[in-house]
mmCIF file of the N, C-alpha and C atoms, coordinates in Angstrom:
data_MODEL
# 
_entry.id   MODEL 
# 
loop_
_atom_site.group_PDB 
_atom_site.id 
_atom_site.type_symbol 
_atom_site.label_atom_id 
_atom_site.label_alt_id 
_atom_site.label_comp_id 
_atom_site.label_asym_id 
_atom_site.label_entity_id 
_atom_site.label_seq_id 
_atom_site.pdbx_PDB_ins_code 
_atom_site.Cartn_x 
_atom_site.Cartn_y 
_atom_site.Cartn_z 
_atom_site.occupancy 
_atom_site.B_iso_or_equiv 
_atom_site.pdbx_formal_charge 
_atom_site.auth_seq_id 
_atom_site.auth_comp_id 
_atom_site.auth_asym_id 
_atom_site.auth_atom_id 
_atom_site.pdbx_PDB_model_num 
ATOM 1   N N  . UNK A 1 1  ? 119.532 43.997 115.846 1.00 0.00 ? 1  UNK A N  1 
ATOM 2   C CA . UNK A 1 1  ? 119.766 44.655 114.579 1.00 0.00 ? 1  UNK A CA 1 
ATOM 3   C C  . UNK A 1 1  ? 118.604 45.622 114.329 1.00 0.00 ? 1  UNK A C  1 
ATOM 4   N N  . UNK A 1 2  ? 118.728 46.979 114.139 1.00 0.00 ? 2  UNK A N  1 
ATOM 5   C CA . UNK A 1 2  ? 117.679 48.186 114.102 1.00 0.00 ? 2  UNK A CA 1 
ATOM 6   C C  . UNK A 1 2  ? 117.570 47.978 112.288 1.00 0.00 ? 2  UNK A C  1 
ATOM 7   N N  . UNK A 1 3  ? 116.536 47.934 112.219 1.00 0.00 ? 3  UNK A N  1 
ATOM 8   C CA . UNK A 1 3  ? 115.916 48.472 110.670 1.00 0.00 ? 3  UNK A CA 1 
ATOM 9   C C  . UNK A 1 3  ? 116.426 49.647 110.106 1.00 0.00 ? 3  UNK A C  1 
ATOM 10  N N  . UNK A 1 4  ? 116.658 49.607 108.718 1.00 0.00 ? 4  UNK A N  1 
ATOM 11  C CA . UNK A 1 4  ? 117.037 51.160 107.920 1.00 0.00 ? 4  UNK A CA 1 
ATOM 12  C C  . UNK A 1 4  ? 115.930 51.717 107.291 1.00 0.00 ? 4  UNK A C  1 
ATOM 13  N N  . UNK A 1 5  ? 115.985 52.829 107.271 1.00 0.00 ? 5  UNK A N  1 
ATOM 14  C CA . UNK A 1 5  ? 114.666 53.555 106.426 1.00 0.00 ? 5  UNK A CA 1 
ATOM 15  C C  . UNK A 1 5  ? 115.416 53.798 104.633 1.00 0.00 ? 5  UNK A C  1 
ATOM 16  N N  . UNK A 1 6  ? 114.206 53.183 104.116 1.00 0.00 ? 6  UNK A N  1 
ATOM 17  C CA . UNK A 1 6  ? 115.027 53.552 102.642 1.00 0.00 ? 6  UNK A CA 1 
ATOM 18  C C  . UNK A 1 6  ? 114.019 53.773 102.085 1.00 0.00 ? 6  UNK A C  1 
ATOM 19  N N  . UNK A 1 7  ? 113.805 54.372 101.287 1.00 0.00 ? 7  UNK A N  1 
ATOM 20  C CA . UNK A 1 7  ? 112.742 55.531 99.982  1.00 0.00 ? 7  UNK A CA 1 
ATOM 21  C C  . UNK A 1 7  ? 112.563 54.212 98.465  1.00 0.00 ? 7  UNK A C  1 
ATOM 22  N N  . UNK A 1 8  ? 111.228 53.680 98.631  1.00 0.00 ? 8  UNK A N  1 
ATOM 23  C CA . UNK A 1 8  ? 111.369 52.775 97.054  1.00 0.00 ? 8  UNK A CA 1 
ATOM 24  C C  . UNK A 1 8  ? 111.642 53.646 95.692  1.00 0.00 ? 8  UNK A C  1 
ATOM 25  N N  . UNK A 1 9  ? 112.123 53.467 95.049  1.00 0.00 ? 9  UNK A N  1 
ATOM 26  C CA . UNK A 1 9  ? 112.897 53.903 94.038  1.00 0.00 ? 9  UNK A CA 1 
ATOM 27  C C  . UNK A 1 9  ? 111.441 54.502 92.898  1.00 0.00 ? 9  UNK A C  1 
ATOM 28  N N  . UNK A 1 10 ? 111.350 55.577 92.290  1.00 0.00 ? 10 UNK A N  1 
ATOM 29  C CA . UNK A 1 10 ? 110.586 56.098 91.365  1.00 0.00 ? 10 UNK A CA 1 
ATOM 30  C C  . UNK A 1 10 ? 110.124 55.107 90.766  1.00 0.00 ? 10 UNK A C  1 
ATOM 31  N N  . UNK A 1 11 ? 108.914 55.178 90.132  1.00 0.00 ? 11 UNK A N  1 
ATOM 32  C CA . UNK A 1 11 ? 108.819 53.989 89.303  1.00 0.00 ? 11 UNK A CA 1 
ATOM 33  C C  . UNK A 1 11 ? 108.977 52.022 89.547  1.00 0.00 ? 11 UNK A C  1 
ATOM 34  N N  . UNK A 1 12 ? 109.161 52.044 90.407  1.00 0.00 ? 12 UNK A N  1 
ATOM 35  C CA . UNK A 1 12 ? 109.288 50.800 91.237  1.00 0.00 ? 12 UNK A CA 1 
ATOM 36  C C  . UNK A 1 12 ? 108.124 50.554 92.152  1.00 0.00 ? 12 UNK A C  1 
ATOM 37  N N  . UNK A 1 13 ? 107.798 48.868 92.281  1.00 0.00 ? 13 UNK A N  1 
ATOM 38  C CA . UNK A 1 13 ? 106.761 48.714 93.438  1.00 0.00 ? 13 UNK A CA 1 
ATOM 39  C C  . UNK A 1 13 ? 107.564 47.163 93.938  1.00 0.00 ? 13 UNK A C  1 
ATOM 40  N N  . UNK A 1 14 ? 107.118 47.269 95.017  1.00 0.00 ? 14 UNK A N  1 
ATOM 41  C CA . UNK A 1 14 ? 107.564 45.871 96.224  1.00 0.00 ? 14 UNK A CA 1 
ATOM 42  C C  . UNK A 1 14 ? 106.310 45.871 96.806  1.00 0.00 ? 14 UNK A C  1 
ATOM 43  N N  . UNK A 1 15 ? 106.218 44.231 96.672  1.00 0.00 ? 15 UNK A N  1 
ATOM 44  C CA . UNK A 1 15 ? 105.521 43.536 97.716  1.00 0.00 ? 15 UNK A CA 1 
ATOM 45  C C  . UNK A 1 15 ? 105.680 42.847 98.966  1.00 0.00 ? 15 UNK A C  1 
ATOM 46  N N  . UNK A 1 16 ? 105.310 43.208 99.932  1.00 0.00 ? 16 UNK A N  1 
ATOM 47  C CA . UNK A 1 16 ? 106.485 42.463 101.367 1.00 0.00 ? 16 UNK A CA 1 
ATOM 48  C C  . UNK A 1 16 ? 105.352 42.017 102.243 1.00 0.00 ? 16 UNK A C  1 
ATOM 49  N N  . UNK A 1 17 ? 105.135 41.610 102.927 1.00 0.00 ? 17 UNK A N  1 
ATOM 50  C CA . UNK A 1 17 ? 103.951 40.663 103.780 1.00 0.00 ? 17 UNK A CA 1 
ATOM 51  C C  . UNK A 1 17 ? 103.083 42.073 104.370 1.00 0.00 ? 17 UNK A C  1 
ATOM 52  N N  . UNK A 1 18 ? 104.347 43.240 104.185 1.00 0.00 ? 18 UNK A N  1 
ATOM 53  C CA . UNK A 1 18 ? 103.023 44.398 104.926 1.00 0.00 ? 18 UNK A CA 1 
ATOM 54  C C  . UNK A 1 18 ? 102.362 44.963 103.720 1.00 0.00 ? 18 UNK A C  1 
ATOM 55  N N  . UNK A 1 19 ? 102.053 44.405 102.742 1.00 0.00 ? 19 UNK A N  1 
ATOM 56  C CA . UNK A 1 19 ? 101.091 45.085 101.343 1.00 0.00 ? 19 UNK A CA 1 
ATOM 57  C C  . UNK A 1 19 ? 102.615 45.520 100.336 1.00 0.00 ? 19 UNK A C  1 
ATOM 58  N N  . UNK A 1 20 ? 101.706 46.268 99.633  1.00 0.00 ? 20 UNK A N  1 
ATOM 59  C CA . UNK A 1 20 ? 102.509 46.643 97.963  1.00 0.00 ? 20 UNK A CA 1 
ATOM 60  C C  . UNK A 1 20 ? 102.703 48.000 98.112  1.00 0.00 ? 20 UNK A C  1 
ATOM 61  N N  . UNK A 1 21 ? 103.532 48.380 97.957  1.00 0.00 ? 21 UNK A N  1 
ATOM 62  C CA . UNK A 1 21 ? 104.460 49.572 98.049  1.00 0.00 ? 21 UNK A CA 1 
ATOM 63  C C  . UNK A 1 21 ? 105.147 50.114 97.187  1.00 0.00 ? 21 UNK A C  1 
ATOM 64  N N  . UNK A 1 22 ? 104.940 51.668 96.736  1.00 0.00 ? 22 UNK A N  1 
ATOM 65  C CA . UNK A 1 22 ? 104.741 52.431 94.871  1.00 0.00 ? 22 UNK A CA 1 
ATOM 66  C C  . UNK A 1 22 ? 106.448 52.905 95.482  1.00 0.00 ? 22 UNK A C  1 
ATOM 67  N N  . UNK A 1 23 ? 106.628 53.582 94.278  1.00 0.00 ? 23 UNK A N  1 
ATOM 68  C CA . UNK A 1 23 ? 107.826 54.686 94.378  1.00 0.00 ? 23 UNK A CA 1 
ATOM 69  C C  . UNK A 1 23 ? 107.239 55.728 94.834  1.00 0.00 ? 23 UNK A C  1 
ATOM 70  N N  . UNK A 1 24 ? 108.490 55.971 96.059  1.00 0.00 ? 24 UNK A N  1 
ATOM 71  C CA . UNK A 1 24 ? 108.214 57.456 96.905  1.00 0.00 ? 24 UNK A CA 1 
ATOM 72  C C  . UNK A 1 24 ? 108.173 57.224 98.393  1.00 0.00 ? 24 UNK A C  1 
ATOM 73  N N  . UNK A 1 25 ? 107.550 56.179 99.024  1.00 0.00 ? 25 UNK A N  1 
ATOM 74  C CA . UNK A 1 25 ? 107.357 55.790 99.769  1.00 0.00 ? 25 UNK A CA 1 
ATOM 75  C C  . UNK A 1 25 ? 108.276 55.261 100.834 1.00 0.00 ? 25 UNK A C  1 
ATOM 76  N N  . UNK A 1 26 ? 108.259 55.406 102.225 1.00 0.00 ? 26 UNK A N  1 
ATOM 77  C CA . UNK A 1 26 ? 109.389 55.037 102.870 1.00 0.00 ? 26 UNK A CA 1 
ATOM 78  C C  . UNK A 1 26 ? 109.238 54.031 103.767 1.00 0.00 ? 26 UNK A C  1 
ATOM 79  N N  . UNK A 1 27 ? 110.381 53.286 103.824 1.00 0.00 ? 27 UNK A N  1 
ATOM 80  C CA . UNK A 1 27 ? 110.138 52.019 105.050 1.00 0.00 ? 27 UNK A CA 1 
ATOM 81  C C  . UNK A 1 27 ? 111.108 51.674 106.044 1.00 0.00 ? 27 UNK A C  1 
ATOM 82  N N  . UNK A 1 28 ? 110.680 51.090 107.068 1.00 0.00 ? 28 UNK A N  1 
ATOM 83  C CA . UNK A 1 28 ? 112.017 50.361 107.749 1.00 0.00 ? 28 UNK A CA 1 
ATOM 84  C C  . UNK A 1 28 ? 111.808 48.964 107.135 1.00 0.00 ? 28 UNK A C  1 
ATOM 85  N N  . UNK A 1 29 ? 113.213 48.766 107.297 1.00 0.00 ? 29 UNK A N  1 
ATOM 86  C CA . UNK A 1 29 ? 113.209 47.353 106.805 1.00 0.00 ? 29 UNK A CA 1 
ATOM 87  C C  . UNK A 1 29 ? 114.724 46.771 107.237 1.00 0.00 ? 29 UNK A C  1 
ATOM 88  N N  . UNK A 1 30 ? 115.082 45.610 107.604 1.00 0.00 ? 30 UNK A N  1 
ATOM 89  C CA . UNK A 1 30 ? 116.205 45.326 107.998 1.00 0.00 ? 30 UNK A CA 1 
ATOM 90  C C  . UNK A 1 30 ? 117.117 45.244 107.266 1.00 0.00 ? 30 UNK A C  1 
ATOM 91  N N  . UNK A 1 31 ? 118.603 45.457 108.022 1.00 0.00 ? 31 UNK A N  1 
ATOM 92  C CA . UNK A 1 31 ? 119.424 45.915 106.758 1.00 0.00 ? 31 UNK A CA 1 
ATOM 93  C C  . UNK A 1 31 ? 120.112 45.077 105.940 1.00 0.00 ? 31 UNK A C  1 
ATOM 94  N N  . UNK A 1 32 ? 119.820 43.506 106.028 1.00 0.00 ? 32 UNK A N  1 
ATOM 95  C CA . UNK A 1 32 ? 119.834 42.947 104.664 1.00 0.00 ? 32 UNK A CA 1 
ATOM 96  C C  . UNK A 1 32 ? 118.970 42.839 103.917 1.00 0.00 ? 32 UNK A C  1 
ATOM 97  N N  . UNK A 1 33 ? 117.864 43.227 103.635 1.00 0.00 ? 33 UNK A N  1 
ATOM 98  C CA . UNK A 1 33 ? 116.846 43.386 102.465 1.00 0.00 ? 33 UNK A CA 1 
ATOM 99  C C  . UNK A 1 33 ? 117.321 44.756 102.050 1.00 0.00 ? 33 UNK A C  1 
ATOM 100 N N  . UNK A 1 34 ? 117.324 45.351 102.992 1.00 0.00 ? 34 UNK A N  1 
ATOM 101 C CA . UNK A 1 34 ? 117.706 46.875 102.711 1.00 0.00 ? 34 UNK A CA 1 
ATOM 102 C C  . UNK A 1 34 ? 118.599 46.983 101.783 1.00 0.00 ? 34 UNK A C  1 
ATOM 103 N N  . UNK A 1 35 ? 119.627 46.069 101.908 1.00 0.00 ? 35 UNK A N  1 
ATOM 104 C CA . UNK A 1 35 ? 121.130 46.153 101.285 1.00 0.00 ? 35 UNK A CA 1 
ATOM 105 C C  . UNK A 1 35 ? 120.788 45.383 99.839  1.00 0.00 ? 35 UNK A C  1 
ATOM 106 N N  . UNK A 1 36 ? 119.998 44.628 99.485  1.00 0.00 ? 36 UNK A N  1 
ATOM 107 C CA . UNK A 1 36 ? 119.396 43.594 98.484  1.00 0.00 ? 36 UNK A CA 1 
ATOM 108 C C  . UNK A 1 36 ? 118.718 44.796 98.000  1.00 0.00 ? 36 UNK A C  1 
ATOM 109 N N  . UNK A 1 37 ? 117.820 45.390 98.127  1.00 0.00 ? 37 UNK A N  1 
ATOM 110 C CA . UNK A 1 37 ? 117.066 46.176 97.374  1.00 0.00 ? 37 UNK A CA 1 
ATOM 111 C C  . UNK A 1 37 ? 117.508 47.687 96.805  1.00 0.00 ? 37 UNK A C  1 
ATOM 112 N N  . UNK A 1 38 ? 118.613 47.788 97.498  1.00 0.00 ? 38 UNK A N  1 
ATOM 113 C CA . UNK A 1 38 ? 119.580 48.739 96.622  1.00 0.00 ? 38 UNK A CA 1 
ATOM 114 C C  . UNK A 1 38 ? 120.559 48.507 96.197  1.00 0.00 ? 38 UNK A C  1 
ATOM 115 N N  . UNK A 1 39 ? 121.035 47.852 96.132  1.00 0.00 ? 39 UNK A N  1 
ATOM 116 C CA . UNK A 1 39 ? 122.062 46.486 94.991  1.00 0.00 ? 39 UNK A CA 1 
ATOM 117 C C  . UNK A 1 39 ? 121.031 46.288 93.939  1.00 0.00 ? 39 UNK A C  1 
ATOM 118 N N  . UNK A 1 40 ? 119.947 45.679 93.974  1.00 0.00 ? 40 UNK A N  1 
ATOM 119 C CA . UNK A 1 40 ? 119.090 45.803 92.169  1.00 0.00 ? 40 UNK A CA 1 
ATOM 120 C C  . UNK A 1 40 ? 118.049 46.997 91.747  1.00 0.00 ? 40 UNK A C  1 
ATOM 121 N N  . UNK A 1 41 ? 118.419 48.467 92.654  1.00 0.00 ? 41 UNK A N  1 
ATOM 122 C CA . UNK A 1 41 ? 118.043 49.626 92.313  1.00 0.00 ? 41 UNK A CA 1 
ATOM 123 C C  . UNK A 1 41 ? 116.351 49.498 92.759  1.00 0.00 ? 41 UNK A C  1 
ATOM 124 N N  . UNK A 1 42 ? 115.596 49.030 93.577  1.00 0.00 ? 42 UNK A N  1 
ATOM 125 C CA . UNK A 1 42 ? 114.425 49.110 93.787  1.00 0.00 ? 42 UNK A CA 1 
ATOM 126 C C  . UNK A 1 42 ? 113.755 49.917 94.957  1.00 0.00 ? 42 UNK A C  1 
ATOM 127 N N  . UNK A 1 43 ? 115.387 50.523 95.906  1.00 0.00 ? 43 UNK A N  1 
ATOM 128 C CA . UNK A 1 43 ? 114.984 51.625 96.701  1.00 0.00 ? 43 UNK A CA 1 
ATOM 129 C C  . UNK A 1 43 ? 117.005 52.306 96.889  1.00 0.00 ? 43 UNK A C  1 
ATOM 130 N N  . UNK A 1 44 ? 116.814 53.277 97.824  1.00 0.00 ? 44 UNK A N  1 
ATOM 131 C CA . UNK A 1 44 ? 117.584 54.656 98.154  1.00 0.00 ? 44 UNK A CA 1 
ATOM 132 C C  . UNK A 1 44 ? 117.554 54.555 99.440  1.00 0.00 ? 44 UNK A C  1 
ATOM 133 N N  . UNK A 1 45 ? 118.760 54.665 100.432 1.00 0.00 ? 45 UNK A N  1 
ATOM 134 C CA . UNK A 1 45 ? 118.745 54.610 101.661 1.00 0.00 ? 45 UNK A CA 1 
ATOM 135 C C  . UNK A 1 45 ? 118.078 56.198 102.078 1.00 0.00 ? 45 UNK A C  1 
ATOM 136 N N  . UNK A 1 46 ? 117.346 56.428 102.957 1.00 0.00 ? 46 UNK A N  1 
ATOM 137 C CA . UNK A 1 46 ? 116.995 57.818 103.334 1.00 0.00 ? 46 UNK A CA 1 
ATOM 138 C C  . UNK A 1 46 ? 117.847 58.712 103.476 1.00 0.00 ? 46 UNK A C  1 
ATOM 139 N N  . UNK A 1 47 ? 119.272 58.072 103.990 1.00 0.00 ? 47 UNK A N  1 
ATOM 140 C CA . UNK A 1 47 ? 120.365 58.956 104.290 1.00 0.00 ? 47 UNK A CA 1 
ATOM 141 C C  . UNK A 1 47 ? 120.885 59.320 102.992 1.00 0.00 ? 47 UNK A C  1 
ATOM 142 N N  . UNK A 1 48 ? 120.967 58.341 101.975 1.00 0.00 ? 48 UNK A N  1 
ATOM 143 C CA . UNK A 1 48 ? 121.355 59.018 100.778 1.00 0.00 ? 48 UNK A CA 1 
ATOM 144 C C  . UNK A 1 48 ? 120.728 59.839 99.914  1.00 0.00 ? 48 UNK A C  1 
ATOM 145 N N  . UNK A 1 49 ? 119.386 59.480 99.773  1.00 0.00 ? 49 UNK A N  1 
ATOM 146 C CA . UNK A 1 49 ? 118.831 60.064 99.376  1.00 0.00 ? 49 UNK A CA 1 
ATOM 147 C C  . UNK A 1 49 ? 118.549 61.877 99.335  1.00 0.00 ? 49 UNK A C  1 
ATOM 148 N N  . UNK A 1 50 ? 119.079 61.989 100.797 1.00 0.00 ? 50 UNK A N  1 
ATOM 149 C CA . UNK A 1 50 ? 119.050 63.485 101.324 1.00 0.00 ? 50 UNK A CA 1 
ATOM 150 C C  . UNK A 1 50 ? 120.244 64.286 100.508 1.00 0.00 ? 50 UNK A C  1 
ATOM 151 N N  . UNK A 1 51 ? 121.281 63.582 100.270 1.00 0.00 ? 51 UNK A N  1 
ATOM 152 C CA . UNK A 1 51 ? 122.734 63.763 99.483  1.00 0.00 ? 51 UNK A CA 1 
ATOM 153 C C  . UNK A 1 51 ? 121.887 64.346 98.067  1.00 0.00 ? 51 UNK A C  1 
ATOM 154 N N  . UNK A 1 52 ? 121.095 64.053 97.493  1.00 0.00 ? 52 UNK A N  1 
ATOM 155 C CA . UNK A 1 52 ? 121.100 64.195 96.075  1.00 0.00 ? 52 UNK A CA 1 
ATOM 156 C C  . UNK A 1 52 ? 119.639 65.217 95.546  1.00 0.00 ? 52 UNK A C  1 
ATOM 157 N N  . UNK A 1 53 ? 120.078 65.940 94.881  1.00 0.00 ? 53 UNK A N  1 
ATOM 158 C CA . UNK A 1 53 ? 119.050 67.034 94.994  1.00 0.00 ? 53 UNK A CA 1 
ATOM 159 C C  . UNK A 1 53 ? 117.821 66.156 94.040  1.00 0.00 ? 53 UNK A C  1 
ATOM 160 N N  . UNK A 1 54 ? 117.691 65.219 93.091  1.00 0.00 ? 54 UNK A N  1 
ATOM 161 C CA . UNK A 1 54 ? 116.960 64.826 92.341  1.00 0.00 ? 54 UNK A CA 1 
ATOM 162 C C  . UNK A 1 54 ? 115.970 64.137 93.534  1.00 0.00 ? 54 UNK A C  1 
ATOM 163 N N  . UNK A 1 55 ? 116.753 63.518 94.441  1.00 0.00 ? 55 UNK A N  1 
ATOM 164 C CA . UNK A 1 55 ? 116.031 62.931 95.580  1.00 0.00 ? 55 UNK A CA 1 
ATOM 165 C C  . UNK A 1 55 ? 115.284 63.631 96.509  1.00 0.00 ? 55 UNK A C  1 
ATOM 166 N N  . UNK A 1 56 ? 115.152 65.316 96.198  1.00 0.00 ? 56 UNK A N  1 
ATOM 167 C CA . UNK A 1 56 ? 113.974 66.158 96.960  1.00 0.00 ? 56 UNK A CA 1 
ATOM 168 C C  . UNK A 1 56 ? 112.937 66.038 96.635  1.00 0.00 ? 56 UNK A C  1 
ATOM 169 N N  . UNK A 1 57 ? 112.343 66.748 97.752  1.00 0.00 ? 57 UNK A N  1 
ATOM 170 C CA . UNK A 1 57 ? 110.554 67.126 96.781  1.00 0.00 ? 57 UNK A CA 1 
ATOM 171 C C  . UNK A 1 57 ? 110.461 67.801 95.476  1.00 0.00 ? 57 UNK A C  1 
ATOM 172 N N  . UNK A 1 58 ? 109.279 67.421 95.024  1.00 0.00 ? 58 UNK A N  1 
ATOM 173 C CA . UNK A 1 58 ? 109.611 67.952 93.494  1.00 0.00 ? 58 UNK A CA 1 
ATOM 174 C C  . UNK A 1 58 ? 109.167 69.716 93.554  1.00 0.00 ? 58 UNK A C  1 
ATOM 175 N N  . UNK A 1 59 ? 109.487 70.187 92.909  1.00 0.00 ? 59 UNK A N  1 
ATOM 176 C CA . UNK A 1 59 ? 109.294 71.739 92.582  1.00 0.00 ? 59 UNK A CA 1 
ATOM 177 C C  . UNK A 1 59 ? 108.781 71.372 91.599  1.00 0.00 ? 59 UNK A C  1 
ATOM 178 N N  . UNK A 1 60 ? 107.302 73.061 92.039  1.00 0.00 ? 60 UNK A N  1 
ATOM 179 C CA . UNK A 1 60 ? 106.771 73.304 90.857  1.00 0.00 ? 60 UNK A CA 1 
ATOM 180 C C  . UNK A 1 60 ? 107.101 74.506 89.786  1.00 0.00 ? 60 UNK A C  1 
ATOM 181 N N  . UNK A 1 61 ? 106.734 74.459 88.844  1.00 0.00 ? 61 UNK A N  1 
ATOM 182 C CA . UNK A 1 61 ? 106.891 75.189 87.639  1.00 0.00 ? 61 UNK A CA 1 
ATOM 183 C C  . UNK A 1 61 ? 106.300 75.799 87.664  1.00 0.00 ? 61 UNK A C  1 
ATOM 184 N N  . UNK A 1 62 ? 105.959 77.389 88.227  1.00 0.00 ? 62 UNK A N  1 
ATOM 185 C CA . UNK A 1 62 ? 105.236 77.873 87.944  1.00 0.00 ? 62 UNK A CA 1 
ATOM 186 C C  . UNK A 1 62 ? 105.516 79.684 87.497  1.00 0.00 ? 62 UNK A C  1 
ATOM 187 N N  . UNK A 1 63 ? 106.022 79.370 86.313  1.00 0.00 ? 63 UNK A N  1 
ATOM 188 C CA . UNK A 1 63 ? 106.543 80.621 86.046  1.00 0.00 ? 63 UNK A CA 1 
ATOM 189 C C  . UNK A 1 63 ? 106.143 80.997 84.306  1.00 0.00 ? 63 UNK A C  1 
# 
């Protein structure tokens, strides 16, 4: 079973035996935690994430 990469959710932190981990941040992780942690909104699969423009880098304002 290959690990999924998923993005922790804004504002969210997880703790997992490899340290504590903010929003923004990306991981592999296997894909039943994977599937657990975006079922109670605490991360974004990478693949979806790419789908949604809020899920880009942020732009700046500079106008």
């Amino acid at each position: 079973m290959s690990n999924v990469r998923v993005r922790i959710a804004d504002g969210r932190q997880v703790v997992t035996d490899l340290g504590h981990h903010f929003g923004g941040e990306e991981l592999a992780v296997p894909p039943p935690l994977a599937e657990e942690w975006v079922r109670f909104g605490w991360a974004v699969r990478v693949e979806q994430a790419a789908d949604k423009p809020a899920a880009r880098g942020k732009q700046s304002r500079t106008s």
